[in-house]
C-alpha positions as CSV (number, residue, x, y, z in Angstrom):
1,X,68.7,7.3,85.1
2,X,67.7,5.2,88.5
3,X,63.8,4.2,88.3
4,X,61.6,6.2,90.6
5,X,61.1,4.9,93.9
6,X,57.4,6.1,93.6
7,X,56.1,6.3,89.9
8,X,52.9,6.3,90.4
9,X,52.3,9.2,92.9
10,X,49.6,12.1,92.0
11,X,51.2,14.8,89.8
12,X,50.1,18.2,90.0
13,X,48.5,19.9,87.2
14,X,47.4,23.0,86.5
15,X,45.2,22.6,83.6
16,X,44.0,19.1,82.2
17,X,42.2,19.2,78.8
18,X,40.6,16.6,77.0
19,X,42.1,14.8,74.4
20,X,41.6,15.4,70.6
21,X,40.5,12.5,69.9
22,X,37.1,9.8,68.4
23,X,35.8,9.7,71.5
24,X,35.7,13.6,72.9
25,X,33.8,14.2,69.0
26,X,31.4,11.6,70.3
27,X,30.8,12.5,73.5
28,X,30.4,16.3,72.3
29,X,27.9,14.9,69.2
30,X,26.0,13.2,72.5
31,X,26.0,16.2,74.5
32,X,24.4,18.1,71.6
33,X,21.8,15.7,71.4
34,X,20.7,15.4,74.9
35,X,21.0,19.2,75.5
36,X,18.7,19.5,72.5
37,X,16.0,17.0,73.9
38,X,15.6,17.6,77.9
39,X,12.8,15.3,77.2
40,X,15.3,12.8,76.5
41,X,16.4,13.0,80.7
42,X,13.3,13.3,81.6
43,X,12.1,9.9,80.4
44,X,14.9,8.7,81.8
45,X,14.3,10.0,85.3
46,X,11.5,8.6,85.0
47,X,12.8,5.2,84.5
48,X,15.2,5.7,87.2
49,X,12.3,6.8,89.9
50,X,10.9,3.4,89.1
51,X,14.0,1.6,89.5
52,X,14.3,3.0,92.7
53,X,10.8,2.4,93.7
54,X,10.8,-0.8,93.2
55,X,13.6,-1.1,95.3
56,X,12.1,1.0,98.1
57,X,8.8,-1.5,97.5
58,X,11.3,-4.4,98.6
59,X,12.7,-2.3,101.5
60,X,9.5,-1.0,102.6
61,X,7.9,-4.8,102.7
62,X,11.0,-5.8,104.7
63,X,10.3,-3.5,107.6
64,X,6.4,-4.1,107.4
65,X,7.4,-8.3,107.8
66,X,9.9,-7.3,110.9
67,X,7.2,-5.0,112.3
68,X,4.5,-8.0,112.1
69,X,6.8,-10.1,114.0
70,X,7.8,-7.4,116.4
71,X,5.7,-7.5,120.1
72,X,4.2,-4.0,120.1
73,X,4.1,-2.2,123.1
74,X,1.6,-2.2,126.2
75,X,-1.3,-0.2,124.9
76,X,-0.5,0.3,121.7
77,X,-2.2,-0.8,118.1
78,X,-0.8,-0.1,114.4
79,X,-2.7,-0.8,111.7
80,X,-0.8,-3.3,108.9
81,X,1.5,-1.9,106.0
82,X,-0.1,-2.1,102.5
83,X,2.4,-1.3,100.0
84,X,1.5,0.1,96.2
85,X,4.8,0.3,94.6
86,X,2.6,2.7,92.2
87,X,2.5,5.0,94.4
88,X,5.7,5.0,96.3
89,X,7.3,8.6,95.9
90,X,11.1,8.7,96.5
91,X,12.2,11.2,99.4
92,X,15.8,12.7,100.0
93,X,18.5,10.1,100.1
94,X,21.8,9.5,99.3
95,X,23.0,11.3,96.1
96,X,21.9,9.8,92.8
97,X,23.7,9.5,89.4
98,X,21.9,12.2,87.0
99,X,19.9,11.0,84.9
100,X,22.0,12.7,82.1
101,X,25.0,10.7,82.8
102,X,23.1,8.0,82.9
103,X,22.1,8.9,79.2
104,X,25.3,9.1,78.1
105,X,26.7,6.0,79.7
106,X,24.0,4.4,77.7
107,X,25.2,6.2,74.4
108,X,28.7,5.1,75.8
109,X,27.9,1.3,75.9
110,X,26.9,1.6,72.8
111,X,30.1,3.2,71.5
112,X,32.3,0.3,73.1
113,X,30.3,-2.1,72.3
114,X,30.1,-4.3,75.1
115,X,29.6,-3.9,78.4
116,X,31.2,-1.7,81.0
117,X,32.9,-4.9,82.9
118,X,34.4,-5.9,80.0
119,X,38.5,-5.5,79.9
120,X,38.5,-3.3,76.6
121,X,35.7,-0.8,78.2
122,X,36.7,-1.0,81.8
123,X,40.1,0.0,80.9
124,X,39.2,2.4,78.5
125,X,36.5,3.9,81.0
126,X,39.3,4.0,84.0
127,X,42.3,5.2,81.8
128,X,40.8,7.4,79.9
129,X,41.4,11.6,80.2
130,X,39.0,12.6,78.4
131,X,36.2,11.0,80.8
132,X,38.2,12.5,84.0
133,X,37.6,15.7,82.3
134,X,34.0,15.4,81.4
135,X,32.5,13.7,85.1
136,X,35.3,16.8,86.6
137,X,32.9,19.5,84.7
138,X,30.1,17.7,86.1
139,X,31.0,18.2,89.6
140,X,31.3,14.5,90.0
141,X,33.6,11.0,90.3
142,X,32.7,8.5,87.8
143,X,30.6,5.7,89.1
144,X,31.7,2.4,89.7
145,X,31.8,-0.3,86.5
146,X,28.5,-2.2,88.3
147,X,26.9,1.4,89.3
148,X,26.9,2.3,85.4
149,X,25.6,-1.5,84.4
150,X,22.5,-1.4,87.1
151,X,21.4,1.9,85.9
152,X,22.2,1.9,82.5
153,X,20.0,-1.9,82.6
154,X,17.6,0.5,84.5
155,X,16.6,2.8,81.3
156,X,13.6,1.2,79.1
157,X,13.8,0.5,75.6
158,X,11.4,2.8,75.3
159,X,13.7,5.7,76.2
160,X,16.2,4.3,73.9
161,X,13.7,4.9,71.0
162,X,13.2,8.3,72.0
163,X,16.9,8.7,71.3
164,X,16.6,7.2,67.8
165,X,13.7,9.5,67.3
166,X,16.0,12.8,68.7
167,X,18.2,11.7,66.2
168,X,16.2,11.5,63.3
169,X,14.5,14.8,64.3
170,X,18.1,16.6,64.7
171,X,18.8,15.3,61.3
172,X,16.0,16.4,59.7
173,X,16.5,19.7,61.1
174,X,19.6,20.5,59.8
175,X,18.4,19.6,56.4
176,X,21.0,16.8,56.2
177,X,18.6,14.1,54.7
178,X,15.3,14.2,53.1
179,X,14.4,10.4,54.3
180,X,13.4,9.9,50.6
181,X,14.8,6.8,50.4
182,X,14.6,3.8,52.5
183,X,16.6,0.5,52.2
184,X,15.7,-2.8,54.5
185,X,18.0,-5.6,55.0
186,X,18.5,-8.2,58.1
187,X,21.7,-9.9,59.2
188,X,22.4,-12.6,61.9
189,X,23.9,-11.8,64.7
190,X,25.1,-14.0,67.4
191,X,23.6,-14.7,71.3
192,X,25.0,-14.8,74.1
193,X,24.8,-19.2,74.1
194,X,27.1,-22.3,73.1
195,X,26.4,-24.4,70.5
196,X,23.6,-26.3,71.3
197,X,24.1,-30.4,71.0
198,X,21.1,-32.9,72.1
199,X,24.1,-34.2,74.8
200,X,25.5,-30.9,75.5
201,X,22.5,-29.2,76.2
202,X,21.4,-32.5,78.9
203,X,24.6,-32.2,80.6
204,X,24.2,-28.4,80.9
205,X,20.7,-28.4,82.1
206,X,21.7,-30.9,84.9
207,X,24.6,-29.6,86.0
208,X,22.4,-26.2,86.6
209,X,20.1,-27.9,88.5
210,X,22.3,-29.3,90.5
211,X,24.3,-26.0,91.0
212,X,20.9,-24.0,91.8
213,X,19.3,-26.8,94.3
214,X,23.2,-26.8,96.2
215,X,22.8,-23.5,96.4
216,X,19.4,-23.1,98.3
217,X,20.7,-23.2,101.6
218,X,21.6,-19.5,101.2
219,X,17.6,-18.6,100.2
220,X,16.2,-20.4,103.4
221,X,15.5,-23.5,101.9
222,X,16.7,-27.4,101.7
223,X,19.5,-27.3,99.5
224,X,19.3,-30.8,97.5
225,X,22.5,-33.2,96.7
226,X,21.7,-36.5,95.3
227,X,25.2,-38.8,95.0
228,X,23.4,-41.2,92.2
229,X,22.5,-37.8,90.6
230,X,26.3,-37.0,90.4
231,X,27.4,-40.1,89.4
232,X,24.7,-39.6,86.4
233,X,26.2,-36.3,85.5
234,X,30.0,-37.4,85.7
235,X,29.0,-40.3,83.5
236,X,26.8,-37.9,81.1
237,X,29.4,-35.9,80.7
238,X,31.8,-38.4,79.7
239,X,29.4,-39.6,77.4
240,X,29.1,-35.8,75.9
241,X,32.9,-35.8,75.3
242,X,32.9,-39.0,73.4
243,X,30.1,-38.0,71.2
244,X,31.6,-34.7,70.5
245,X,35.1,-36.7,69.7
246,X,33.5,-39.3,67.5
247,X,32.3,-36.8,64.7
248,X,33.9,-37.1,61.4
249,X,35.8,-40.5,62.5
250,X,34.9,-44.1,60.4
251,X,33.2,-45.6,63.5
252,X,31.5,-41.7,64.4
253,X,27.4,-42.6,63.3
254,X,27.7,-46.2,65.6
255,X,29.5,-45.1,68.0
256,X,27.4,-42.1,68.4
257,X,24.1,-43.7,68.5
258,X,25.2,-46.2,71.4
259,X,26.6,-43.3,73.8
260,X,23.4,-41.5,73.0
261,X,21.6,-44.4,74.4
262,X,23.0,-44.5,77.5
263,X,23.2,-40.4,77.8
264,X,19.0,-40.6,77.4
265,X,18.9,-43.5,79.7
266,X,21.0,-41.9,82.2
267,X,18.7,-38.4,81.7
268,X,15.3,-40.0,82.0
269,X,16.5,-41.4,85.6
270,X,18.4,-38.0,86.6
271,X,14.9,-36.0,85.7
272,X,12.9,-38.4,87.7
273,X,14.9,-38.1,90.3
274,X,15.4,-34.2,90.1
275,X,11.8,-33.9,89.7
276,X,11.1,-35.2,93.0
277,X,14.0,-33.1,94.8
278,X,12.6,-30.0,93.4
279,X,8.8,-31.0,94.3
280,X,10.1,-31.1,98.0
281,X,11.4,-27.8,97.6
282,X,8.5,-26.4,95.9
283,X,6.5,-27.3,99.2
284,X,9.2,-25.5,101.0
285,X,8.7,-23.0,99.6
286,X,4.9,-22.1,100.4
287,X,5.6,-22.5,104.0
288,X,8.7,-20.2,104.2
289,X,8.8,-17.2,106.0
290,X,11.4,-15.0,105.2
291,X,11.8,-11.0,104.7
292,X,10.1,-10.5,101.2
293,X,13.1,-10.0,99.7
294,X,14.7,-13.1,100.4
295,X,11.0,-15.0,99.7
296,X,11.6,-12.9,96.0
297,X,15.1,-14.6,96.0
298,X,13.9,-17.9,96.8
299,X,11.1,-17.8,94.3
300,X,13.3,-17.2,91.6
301,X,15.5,-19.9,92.3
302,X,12.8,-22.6,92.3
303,X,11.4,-21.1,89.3
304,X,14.5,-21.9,87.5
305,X,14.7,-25.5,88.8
306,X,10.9,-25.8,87.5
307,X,12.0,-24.6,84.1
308,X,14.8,-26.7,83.7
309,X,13.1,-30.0,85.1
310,X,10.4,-29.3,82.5
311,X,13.4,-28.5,79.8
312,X,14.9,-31.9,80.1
313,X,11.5,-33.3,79.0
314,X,11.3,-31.7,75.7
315,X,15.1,-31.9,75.3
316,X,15.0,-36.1,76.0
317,X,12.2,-36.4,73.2
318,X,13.3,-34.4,70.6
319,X,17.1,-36.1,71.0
320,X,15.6,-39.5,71.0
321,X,13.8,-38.7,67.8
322,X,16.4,-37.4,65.9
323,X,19.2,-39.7,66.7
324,X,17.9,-42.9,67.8
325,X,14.4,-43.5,65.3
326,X,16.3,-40.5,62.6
327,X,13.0,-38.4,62.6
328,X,13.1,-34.8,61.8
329,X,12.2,-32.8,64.4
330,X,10.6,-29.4,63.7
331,X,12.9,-25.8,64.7
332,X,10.2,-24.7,66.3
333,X,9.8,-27.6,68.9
334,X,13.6,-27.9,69.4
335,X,15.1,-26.1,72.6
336,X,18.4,-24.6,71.3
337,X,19.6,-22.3,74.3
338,X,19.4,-23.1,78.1
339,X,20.6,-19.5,78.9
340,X,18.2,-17.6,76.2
341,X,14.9,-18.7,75.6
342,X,14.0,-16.3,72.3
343,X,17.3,-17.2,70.1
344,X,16.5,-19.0,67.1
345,X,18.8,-20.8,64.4
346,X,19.9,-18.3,61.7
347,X,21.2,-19.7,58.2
348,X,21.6,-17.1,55.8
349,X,22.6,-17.6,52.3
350,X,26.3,-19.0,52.8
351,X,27.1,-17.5,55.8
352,X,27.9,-20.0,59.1
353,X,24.6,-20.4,60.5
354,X,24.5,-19.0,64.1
355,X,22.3,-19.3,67.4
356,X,20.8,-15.7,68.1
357,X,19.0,-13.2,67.1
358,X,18.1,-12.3,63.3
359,X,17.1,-8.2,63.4
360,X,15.8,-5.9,61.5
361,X,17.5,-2.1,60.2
362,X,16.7,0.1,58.0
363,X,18.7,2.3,56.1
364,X,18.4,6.1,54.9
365,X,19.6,7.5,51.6
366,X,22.3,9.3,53.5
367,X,23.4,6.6,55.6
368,X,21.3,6.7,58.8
369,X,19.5,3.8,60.8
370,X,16.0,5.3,60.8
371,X,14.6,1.8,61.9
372,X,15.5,-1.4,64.1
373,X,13.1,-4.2,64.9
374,X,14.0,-7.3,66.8
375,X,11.5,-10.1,66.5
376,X,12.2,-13.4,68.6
377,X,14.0,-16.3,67.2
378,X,14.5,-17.0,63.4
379,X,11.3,-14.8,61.9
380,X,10.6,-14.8,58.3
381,X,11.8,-11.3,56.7
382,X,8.9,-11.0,54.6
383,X,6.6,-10.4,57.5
384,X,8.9,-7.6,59.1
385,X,8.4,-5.7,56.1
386,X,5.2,-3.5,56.8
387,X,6.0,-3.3,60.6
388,X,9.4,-1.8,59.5
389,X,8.1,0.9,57.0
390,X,5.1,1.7,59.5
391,X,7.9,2.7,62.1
392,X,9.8,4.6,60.0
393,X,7.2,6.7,58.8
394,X,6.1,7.6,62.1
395,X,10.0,8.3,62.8
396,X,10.6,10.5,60.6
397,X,7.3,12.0,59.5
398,X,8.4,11.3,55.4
399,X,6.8,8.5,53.4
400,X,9.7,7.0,51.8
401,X,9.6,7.2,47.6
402,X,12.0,4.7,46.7
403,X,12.5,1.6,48.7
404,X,14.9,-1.0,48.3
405,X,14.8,-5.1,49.2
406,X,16.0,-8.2,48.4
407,X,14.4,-11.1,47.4
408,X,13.3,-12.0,51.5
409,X,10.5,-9.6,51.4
410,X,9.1,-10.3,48.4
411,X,5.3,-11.1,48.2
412,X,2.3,-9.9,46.5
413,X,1.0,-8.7,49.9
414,X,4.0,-6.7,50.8
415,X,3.9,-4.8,47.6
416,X,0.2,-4.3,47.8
417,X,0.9,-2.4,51.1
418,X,3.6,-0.3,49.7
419,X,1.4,0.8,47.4
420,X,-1.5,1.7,49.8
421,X,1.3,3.6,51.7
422,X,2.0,5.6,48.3
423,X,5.6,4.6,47.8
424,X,6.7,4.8,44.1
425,X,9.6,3.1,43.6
426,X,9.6,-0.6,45.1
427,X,12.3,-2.0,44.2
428,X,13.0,-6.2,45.4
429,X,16.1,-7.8,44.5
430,X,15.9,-11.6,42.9
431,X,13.5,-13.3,40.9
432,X,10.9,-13.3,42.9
433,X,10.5,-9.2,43.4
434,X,11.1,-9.3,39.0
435,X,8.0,-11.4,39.2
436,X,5.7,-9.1,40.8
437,X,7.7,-6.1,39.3
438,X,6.2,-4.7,35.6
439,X,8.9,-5.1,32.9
440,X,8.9,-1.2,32.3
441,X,9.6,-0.5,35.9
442,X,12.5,-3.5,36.6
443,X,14.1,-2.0,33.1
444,X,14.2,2.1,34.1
445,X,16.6,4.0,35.3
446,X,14.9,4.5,38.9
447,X,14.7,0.6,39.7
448,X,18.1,0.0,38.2
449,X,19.6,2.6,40.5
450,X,17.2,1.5,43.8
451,X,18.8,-2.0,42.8
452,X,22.4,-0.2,43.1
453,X,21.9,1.2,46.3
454,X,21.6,-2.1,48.0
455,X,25.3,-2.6,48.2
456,X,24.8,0.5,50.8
457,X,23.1,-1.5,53.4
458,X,25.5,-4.8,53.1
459,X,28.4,-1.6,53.8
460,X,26.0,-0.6,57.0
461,X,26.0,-3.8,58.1
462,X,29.9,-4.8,57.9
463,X,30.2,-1.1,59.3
464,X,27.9,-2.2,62.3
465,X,29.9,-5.2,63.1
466,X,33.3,-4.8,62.6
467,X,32.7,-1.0,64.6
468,X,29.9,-1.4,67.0
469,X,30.4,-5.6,67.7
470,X,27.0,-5.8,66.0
471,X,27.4,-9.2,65.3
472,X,26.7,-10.5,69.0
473,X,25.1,-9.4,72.0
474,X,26.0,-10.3,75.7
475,X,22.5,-10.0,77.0
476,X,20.2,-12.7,76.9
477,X,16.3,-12.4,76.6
478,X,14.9,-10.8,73.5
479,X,14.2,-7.3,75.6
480,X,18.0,-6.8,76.9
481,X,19.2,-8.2,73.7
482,X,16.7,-5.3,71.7
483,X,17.8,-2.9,74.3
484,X,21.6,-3.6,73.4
485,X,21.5,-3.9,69.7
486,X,19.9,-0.1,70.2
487,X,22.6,1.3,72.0
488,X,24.7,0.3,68.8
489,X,22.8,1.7,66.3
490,X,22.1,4.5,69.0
491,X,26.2,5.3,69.2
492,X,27.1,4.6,65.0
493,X,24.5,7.2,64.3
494,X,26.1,9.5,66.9
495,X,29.5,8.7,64.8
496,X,27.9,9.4,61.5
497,X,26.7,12.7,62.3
498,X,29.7,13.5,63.4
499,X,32.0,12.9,59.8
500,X,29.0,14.1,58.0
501,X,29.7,17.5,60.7
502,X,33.3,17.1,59.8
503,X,32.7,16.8,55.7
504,X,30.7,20.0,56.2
505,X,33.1,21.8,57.5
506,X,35.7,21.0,55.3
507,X,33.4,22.0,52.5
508,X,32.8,25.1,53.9
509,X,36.2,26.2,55.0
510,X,37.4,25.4,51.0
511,X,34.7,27.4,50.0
512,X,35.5,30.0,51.7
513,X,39.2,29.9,50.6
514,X,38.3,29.8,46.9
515,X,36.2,33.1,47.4
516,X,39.4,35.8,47.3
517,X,40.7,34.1,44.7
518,X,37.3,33.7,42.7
519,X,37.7,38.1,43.6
């Protein structure tokens, strides 16, 4: 056989089905859902209309600036633009993407898990029948990889709760858990961020700066290049690499506490220096007069260079007091992340520790995420407790009777307020939850079996990551990182409902076999 001149060519097909496969179940369990709800699209119209009216906002102030500038005619007066973006309505323009596709690109994400650009997902998303079927039945193409990301990024995390709350409802109503039972755990997972060093994170915030202020010409405003700055940086980064090498070796402790001499001597110069360059551009700034948009542009930039002039000082101290005079400096002061503010460092038990993110989820007796919380950096589990169960109670309308912890959230408060909330069974792992536990409670069948169920939630968790790429999140800030970790938990729900469907079925369909033979 001689290979095709043209292999590739369109083939003509008469019918095209979906495959039988994961992802059709999903996308099906999704369409169930959001058929369901319509509220679920209409919250997220509504966050679309405000995603476009901010963008018409931007548009609008553009024309106002060109028509300030603009000579009006002989005779003629207009009174100036003033723009509410809270009131901006959008009019017909070109075609939008539904707000239900937007929906389930979010559940999609979540599926994936990771973003749309990603090689896995964009190949998946462009080679994938059983999409072409499902945006065919719509009437529509699929939108563009960075079409999805901007709307998708468009929905709030407030309409992703309203999908956890569908869920829950939709599980409730077929009767498939009671939400009797509650289990808590947290687990690490990993931001989008390198490992921070005292020299690596210098060299990083430098070498921004110096990329951003480069860049300013393209906002309207004097782009800054200092040649003693470079030189700096070229040496810092030297400097980095031999600190980095020098770890573990005989000579490592002398010879890193001379290079970080000269790295902090070289970064106190290069911020002084830096901090003048950007205070030139600051005054720039106020007298530029540019469309709004661009101004909005330009603000951001300089905001950055603020940030990261004012970063080095923190950054300088902190590195001078733990290497060069061997103080301890406190988590809390130290600046671990020049791309994510909110990340904290996670150690727990004898797992690697981890820069990220350190959330919440809770866990139903049937094996559904009824809860996830998100607080910033490295928070203290015992004080996630109360917040957790307060959620979901209000989720799923059920106080829980048994609930299960480890030894994190033990305390005599937080038992105090399971108590008030009329939960019967509190069950904390370790000595600590003994302690505050009666001996006739820790030794009866009820608490023995709450203690047994906590292997469930260390399954959940190994489930999440190893399925759903739980462990990290490529979205920096503590709302897009929340907003991701959602979609996650959003799609393995999605999954579960489906085998649980599935088990059902099977059930059923042996049942009904066994009856003629029962007759």
């Amino acid at each position: 056989m001689h290979p095709p001149a043209a292999p590739f060519d369109p083939v003509p097909l008469l019918f095209l089905t979906a495959a039988d496969s994961d992802l059709r179940v999903f996308l099906q369990e999704a369409h169930g859902l959001l058929a369901a709800c319509p509220g679920l699209v209409a919250s997220a119209e509504a966050d679309l209309d405000a995603h476009g009216c901010g963008k018409k906002a931007l548009r609008l102030a553009d024309a106002a600036w060109r028509a300030e500038r603009t000579a009006p005619l002989p005779g003629f007066a207009s009174e100036p633009t003033v723009i509410d973006p809270a009131r901006l309505t959008l009019a017909q323009g070109r075609p939008r993407t539904p707000a239900y596709v937007v929906l389930m690109a979010v559940l999609l994400r979540g599926y994936f898990g990771a973003g749309f650009k990603s090689c896995d997902s964009a190949t998946m998303m462009q080679e994938s029948t059983t999409l072409l079927v499902f945006f065919a039945n719509l009437g529509l193409k699929m939108p563009g990889l960075s079409t999805l990301t901007e709307l998708v990024n468009a929905i709030s995390n407030k309409t992703r709760l309203l999908l956890l709350d569908a869920q829950v409802a939709l599980v409730l109503g077929l009767g498939w858990d009671d939400f009797s039972t509650m289990l808590q755990d947290s687990t690490h997972v990993e931001g989008n961020t390198v490992w921070p060093t005292d020299s690596r994170l210098l060299v990083t915030l430098v070498t921004r700066l110096l990329r951003v202020g480069a860049s300013l010409a393209r906002v309207h405003l004097p782009a800054f290049k200092s040649h003693t700055v470079s030189q700096h940086l070229a040496a810092m980064i030297t400097l980095d690499r031999v600190i980095d090498m020098s770890k573990g070796t005989r000579k490592g402790a002398r010879v890193r506490r001379a290079r970080y001499k000269s790295i902090l001597w070289r970064a106190r110069r290069v911020r002084t220096l830096l901090n003048e360059s950007v205070t030139q551009v600051e005054a720039a700034l106020a007298k530029l007069d540019v469309l709004p948009s661009q101004r909005a542009m330009a603000e951001r930039a300089v905001q950055r260079l603020r940030a990261d002039v004012d970063a080095l000082v923190p950054v300088i101290a902190n590195c001078e007091a733990r290497v060069i005079h061997e103080r301890k400096v406190p988590m809390a002061d130290k600046k671990l992340s020049v791309s994510d503010p909110d990340v904290g460092f996670i150690a727990k038990g004898q797992r690697v520790p981890v820069v990220g993110y350190k959330p919440q989820v809770a866990r139903s007796g049937a094996g559904f995420i009824t809860g996830l919380l998100l607080p910033k950096g490295n928070a203290a589990d015992s004080d996630q407790l109360v917040p957790m169960v307060d959620e979901v109670v209000r989720r799923t309308t059920v106080v829980p009777r048994v609930l299960s912890l480890d030894d994190g959230y033990a305390s005599a408060a937080n038992m105090a307020a399971m108590k008030v909330r009329k939960i019967e069974v509190i069950s904390i792992n370790g000595s600590k939850g003994r302690a505050l536990t009666a001996r006739a409670d820790w030794n009866s069948d009820e608490y023995v079996l709450a203690r047994d169920q906590r292997s469930a939630i260390e399954s959940l968790m190994f489930t999440l990551k190893q399925g759903f790429d739980f462990g990290e999140v490529a979205r920096r800030g503590l709302t897009a990182a929340h907003g991701e970790l959602l979609e996650k938990v959003l799609a393995y729900n999605l999954c579960h409902l489906a085998r649980m469907r599935r088990a059902k079925a099977a059930v059923e369909s042996d049942d009904e076999q066994a009856l003629p033979q029962a007759a």
